[in-house]
Every structure is written in structure tokens, then in C-alpha cells.
C-alpha positions as CSV (number, residue, x, y, z in Angstrom):
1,X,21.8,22.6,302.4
2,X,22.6,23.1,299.0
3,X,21.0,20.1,298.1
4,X,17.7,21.3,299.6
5,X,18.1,24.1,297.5
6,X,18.7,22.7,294.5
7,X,16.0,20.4,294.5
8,X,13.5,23.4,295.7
9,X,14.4,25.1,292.1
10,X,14.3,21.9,290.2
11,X,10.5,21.7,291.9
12,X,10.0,25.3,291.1
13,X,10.9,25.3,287.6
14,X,8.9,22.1,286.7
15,X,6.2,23.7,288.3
16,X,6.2,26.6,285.7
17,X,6.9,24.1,282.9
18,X,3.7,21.7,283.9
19,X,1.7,24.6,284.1
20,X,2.9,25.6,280.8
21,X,2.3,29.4,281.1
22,X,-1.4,29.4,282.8
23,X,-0.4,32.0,285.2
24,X,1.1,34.1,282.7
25,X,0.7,35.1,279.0
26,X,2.8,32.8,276.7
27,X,4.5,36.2,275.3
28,X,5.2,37.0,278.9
29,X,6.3,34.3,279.8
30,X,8.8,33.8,277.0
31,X,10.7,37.2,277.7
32,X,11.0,36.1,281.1
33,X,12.4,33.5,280.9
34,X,15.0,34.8,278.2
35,X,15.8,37.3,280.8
36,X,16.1,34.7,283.0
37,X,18.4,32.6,280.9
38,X,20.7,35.7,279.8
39,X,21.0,36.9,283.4
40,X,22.4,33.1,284.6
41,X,24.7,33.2,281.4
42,X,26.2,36.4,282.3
43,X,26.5,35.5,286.3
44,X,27.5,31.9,284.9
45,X,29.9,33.2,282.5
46,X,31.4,36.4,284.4
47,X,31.8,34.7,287.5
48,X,33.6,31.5,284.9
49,X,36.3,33.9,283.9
50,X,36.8,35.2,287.2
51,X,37.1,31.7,288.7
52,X,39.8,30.8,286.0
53,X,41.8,33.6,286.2
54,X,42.1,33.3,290.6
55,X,42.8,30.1,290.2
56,X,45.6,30.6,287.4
57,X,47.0,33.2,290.0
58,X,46.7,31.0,293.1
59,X,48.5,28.1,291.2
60,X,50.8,29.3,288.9
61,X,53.9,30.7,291.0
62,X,54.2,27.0,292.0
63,X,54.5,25.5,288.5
64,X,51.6,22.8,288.9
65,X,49.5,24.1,286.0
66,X,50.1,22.5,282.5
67,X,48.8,23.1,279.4
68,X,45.3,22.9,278.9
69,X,44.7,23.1,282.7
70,X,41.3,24.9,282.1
71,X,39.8,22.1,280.7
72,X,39.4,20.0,283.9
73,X,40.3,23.2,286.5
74,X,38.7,21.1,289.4
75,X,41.2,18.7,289.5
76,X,43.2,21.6,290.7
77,X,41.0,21.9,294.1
78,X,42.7,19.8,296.0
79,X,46.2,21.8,296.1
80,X,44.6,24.8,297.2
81,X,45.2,26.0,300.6
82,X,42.5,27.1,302.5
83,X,43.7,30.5,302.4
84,X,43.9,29.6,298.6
85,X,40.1,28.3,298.0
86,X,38.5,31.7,300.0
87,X,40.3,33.5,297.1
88,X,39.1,30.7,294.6
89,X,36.3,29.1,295.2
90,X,33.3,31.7,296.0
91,X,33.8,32.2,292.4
92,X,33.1,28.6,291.3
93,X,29.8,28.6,293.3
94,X,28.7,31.6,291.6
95,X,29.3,30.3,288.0
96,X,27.6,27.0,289.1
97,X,25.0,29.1,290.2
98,X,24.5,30.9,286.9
99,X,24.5,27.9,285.0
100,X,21.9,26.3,287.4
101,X,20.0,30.2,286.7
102,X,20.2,29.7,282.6
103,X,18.8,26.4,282.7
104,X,15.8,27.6,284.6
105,X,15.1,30.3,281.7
106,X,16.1,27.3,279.3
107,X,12.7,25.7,281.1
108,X,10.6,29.0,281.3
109,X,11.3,29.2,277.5
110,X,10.3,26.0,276.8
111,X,7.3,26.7,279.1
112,X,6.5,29.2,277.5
113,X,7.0,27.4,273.7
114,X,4.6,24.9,275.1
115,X,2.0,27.3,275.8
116,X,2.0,29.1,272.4
């Protein structure tokens, strides 16, 4: 299902970047899709910290984190118990979601570049 999603908003947002702002004014179009792309880096970002930080908490009282654990914090997935990833990982599809929402402004901007 989340596949079928994701390809429906790859479709979408190469729609708007093929049509290159003929629905909309270029102006427009441009400060939509930098609200767009600030909106998915805040969710993207917010959610990032949040993720981090329950996962810090989840796996930390049993010594398995080392230094520089943040850098690769999905290699961490599979010790979590499920009651564990409930806690965790509704925070890591939310900041995967953000990022998947900035890069959609990313191509409305560039839409919207294209049809200055």
C-alpha cells in the first residue's frame, strides 16, 4: 500500500513539473511550493528528532547504543520489541513522510523556475 502511494505522488508531482505552472501563475506557483517544501522539512525534521530521541530511550537502558549510533539508527530496528517499535517507529514514517513532502515542493519550485 505504501508503494501505491508513493508512486501516486511521484505521478502527481511530475505532473505539476511537466505542466510547468500552466494551471497556475509561475509566482503562485513558486510560493507554493516553498510552502510546500518548508512544511515537509519541519514534519521531516520535527518528527527526525523525535524519532531519535524514542529510540535513544527505548535502547539505551540496555547498553546496545555506541557512539555515533545516530548515523545509521535503522540498524537499531531489529532489537526493538514490538512493544518497543509502537513507541519508535510511527515517528520514523512521519519523518520519511516529510522528506518525501519537501521533495515535492523541491519539484513545484523547480516547476515553477521552469515556467518563469
Amino acid at each position: 500500500m505504501i508503494e501505491f502511494a508513493a508512486v501516486i505522488g511521484v505521478t502527481l508531482v511530475l505532473a505539476v513539473v511537466a505542466v510547468g505552472g500552466g494551471f497556475a501563475h509561475a509566482d503562485l506557483l513558486l510560493l507554493a511550493g516553498a510552502g510546500v517544501l518548508v512544511l515537509g522539512l519541519v514534519a521531516g525534521v520535527g518528527a527526525g528528532v523525535v524519532y531519535h530521541l524514542a529510540l535513544y530511550r527505548e535502547l539505551s537502558p540496555r547498553g546496545t547504543l555506541g557512539s555515533g549510533w545516530w548515523w545509521r539508527p535503522t540498524s537499531f530496528h531489529p532489537q526493538l520489541t514490538l512493544p518497543m517499535r509502537r513507541r519508535v517507529m510511527p515517528w520514523f514514517y512521519v519523518g520519511a513522510a516529510g522528506f518525501f513532502v519537501a521533495l515535492a515542493g523541491c519539484a513545484i519550485v523547480l516547476a515553477a523556475i521552469l515556467a518563469l
